[in-house]
N, C-alpha and C positions, 0 to 999 in steps of 0.2 A: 256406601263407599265400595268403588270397585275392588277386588282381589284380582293380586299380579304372581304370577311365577317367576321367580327369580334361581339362576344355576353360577354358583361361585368358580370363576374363574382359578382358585389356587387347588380346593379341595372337591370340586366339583357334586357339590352338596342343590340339591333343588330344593325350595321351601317357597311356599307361598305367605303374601302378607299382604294385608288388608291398609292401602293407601289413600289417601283424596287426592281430587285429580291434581288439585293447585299444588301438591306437597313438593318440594325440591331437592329435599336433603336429600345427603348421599346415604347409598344403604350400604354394609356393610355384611359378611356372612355372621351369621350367630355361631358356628362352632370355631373359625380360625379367624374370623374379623380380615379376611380378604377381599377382594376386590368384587362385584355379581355384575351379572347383565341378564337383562329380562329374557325370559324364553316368549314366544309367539307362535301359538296354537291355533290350527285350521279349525273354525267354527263349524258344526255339522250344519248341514240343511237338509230341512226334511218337506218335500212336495207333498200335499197331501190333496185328494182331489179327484176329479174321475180323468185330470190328465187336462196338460196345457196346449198341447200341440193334438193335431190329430191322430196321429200316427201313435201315440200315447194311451197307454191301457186301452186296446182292443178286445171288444168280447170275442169271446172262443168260439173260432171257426172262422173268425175272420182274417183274413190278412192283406196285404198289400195284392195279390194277386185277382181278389177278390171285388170282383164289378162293380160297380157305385149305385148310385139309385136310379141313376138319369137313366145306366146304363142298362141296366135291368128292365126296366121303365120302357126304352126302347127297342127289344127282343120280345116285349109282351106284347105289343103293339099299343102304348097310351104314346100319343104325341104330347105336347106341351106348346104352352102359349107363350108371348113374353108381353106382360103388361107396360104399363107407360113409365114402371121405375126401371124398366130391365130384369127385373126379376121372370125368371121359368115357373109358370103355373101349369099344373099338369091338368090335364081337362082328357076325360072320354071320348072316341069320339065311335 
């Protein structure tokens, strides 16, 4: 059974209580028996991972500024092929 946070609208008391989902009754505050309404709480998230985008946990030294493979690749002088799926195979020449 989930646990709910609940904040009393009269005496502004927070408590939590352990509900099922189906449950319907009304709840009541336990110190003034007043009126409550559920509070709702931002979930954390937590990414774990060496990073979902690229641009995402780069090793040191690297940055945005910083040439790509191809590009490098091409300053050294290695050309590259493109086989029948489209893909860039780098070959010697």
């Amino acid at each position: 059974m989930p646990i709910y946070e609940y904040k009393c609208r009269k005496c502004s008391l927070q408590f939590e209580l352990r509900r099922n989902f189906n449950e319907t009754s009304p709840i009541h505050c336990p110190s003034c028996h007043g009126e409550v309404h559920r509070v709702f709480s931002p979930v954390p998230i937590i990414f774990k991972g060496a990073g979902f985008y690229v641009t995402d946990n780069r090793p040191n030294g690297r940055s945005a500024s910083t040439p790509s493979l191809k590009e490098s690749e091409e300053s050294k002088g290695v050309s590259s092929k493109v086989d029948d799926a489209g893909l860039d195979l780098p070959s010697s020449t």
